[in-house]
C-alpha positions in Angstrom: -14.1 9.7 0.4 -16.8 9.4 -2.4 -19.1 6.5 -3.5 -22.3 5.4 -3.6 -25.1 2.5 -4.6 -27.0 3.4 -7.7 -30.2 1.4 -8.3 -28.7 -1.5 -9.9 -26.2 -2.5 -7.3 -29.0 -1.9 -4.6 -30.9 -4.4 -6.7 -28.5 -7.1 -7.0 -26.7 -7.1 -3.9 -30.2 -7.0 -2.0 -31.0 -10.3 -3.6 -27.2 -11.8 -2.6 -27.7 -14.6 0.1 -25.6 -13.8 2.8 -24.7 -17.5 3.8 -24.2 -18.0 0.2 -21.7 -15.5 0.0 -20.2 -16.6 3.3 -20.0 -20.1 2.2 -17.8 -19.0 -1.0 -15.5 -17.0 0.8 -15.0 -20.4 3.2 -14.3 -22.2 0.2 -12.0 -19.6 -1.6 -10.4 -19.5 2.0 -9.3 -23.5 1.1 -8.2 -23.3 -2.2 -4.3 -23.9 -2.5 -3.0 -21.6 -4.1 0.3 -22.6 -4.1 -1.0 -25.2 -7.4 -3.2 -23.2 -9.0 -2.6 -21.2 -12.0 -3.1 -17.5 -12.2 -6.7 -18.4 -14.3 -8.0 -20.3 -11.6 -7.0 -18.1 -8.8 -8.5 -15.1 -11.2 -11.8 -17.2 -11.5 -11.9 -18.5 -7.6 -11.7 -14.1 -7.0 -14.6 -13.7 -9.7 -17.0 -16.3 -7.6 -16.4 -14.5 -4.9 -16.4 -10.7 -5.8 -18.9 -11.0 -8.8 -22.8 -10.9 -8.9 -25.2 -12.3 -11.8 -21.7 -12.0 -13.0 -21.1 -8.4 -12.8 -18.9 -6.2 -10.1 -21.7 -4.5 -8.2 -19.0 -2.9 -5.5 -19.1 0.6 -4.9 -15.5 2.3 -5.9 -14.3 4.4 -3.0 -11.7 7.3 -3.3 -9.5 9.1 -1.0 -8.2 12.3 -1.9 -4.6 13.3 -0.2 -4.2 17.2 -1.0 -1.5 18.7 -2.6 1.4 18.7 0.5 0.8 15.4 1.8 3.4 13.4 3.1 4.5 9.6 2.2 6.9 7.4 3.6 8.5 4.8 2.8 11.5 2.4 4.2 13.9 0.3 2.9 16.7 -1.6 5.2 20.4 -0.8 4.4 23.1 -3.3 4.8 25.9 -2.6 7.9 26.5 0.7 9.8 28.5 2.7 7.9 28.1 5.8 5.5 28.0 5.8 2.4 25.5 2.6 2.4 25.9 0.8 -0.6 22.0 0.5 -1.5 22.3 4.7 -1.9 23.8 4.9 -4.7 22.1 7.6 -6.7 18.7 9.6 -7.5 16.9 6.3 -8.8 18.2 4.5 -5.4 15.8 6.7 -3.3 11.9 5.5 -5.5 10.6 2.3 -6.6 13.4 -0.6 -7.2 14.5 -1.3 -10.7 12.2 -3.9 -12.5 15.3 -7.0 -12.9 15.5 -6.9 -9.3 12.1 -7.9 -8.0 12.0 -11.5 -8.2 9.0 -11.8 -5.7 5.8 -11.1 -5.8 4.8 -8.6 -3.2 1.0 -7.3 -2.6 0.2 -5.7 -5.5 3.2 -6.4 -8.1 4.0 -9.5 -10.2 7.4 -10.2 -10.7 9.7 -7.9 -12.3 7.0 -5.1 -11.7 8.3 -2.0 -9.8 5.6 0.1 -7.9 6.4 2.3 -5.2 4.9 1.3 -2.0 4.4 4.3 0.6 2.3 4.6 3.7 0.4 7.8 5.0 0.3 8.7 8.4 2.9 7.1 10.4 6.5 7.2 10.1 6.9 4.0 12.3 4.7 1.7 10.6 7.3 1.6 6.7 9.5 -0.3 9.6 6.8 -2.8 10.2 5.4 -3.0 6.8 9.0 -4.5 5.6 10.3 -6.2 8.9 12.6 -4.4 10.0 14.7 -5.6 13.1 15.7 -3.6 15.9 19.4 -1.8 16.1 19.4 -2.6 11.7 19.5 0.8 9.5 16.6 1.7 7.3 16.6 4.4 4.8 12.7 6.6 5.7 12.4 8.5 2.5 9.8 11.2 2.7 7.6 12.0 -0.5 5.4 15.5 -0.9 2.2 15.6 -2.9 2.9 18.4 -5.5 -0.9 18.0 -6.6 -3.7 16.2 -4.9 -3.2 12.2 -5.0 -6.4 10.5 -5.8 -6.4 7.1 -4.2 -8.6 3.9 -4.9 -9.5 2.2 -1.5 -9.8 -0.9 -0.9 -11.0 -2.8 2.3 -12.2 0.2 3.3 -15.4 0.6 5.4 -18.8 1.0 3.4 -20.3 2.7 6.2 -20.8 6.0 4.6 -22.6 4.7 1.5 -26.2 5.4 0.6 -27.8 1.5 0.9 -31.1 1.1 0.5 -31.6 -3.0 2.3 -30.2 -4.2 5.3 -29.7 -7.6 3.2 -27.4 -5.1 1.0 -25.7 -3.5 3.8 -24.6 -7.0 5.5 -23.2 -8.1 2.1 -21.1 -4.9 2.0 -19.8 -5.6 4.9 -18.7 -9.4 4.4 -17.6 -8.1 1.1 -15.7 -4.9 3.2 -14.4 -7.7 5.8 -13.1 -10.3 2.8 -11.1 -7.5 1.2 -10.0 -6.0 4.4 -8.2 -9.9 5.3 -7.0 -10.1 1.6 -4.7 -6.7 1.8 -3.9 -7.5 5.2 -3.2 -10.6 5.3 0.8 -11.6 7.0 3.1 -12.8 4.2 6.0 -14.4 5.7 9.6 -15.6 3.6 8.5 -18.7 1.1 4.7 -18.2 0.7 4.8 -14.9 -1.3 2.7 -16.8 -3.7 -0.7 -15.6 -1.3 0.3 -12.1 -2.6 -1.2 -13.1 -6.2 -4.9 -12.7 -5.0 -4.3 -9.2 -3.5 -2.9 -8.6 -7.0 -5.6 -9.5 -9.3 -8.2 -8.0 -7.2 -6.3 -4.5 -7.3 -5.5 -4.8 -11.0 -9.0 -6.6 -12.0 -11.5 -4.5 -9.9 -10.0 -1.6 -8.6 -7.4 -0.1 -11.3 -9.7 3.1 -12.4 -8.5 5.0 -15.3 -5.8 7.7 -14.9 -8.6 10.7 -14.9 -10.2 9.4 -11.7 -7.1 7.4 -9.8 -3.3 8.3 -9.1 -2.7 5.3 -6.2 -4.1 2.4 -4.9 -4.7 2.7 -1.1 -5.1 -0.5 1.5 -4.8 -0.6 4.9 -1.8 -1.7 7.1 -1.5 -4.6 9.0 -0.1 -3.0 11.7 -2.1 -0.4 12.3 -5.9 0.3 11.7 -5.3 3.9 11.9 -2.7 4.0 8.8 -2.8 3.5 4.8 -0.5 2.3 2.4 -0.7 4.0 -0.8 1.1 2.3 -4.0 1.9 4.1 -7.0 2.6 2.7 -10.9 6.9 4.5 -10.7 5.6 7.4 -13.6 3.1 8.5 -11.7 5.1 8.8 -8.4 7.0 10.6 -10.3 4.6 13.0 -11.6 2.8 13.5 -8.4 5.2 13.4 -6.0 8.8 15.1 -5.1 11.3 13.5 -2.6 11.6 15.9 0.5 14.4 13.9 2.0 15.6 11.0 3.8 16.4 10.2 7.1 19.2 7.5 8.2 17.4 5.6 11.2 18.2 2.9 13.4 15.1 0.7 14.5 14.9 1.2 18.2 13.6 -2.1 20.2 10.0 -1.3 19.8 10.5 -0.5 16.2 10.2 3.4 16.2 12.9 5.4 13.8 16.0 6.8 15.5 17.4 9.5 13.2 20.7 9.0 12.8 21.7 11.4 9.6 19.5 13.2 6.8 19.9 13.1 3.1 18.9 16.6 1.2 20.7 16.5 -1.9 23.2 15.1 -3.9 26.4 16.1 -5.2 27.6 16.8 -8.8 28.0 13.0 -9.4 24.5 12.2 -8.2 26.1 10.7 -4.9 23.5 11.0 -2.0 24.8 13.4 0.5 24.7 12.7 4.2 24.2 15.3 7.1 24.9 15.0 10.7 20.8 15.6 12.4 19.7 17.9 13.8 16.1 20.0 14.1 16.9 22.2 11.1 17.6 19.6 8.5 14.7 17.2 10.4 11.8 19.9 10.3 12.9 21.0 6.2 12.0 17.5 5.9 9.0 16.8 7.8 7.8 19.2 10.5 5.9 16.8 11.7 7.2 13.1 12.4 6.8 10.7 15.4 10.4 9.2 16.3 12.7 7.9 19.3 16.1 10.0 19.7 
């Protein structure tokens, strides 16, 4: 992970009052965002994030080597094969653009990116709610280049600061974005999902040469990412391995039921019994319940 301070953002966020800053983020925490339009949320974010009107932040990247693994989960309606959201190829990547009429944590409406998480199978089944003893499509993407990710909330830690007063406003700053990407969107109050929006698109969406993905951390687990990709870049970047059929267990772990390899001459998605073979040509290296 790269970054650093050059001399003018160790200038201007050494001269940032820390209960100043504090004391914005309190009041950005009480604006209601339900009213307000998407130019006042964008200005509330810009009092918050900006200095002498500037973005002083440093950028952060994660590389994932060519090889990495993604997952991602989507729940399937009933019990029975074929499901009827498998359709075809397009049925297993990022959902067509007339279908998302909600805002989710980086897309506006009728925008399709592909949300994925690295490092743990379990936590797709979390990230979208998925009850136990429901069926969940786990669709598992490989790198076939290096990804190069854009963090955000991550930790500042590493970063050459030259104040303490510069280090503690990281940090709030680190902490504020950390809550704003993590934060627990329920059913009815997708609207919150438009701050974590702007800020991605506003102050983290790098140009193509130096980002492939956006990367946040999950709710659910300190330990995991989420890594969103724009669909034509997923596409680029990334081949589908395969899927697995899974039934949440109680404690919302995967139970593979079947696997998806291939598809047949129609580009109908077909299924396989399990078993180690068709698992480990998938991923050799997955954390489930069977």
């Amino acid at each position: 992970m790269d970054g650093g301070l050059n001399d003018a953002m160790n200038a201007h966020l050494s001269k940032v009052k820390v209960r100043e800053l504090i004391a914005k983020i309190r009041d950005f925490r009480a604006k209601p965002i339900r009213t307000m339009s998407d130019h006042d949320i964008f200005s509330a974010i810009h009092d918050v994030l900006l200095v002498d009107n500037e973005f002083y932040l440093p950028v952060l990247r994660q590389v994932f080597p060519e090889g990495s693994q993604f997952f991602r989960a989507r729940v399937l309606t009933g019990s029975m094969t074929p499901f009827r959201e498998l359709i075809n190829e397009g049925s297993f990547w990022s959902a067509p653009e007339n279908l998302i009429t909600k805002p989710g944590r980086l897309n506006a409406v009728r925008e399709s990116l592909l949300y994925t998480t690295y490092g743990n199978m379990s936590v797709p089944l979390l990230e979208i709610k998925a009850e136990p003893n429901t069926y969940c499509a786990m669709m598992v993407y490989e790198a076939v280049a290096d990804v190069k990710a854009t963090v955000i909330g991550g930790d500042y830690g590493g970063v050459n600061i030259a104040s303490e007063n510069a280090r503690a406003v990281l940090e709030i700053y680190a902490n504020f974005l950390y809550d704003e990407f993590t934060r627990d969107v329920g059913l009815g109050t997708e609207y919150l999902y438009k701050t974590s929006e702007i800020i991605a698109k506003t102050f983290f969406d790098q140009p193509r040469t130096e980002q492939d993905a956006w990367q946040y951390p999950s709710l659910y687990d300190k330990s995991v990412v989420n890594i969103c990709f724009r669909p034509a870049v997923a596409r680029e970047l990334l081949i589908l391995k395969g899927t697995f059929i899974c039934k949440v267990n109680e404690n919302h772990t995967p139970n593979i039921a079947a696997v998806i390899r291939r598809s047949d001459e129609h580009g109908n998605p077909i299924y396989e019994l399990k078993s180690e073979e068709a698992i480990k040509s998938i991923s050799a290296n997955i954390q489930r319940r069977d």
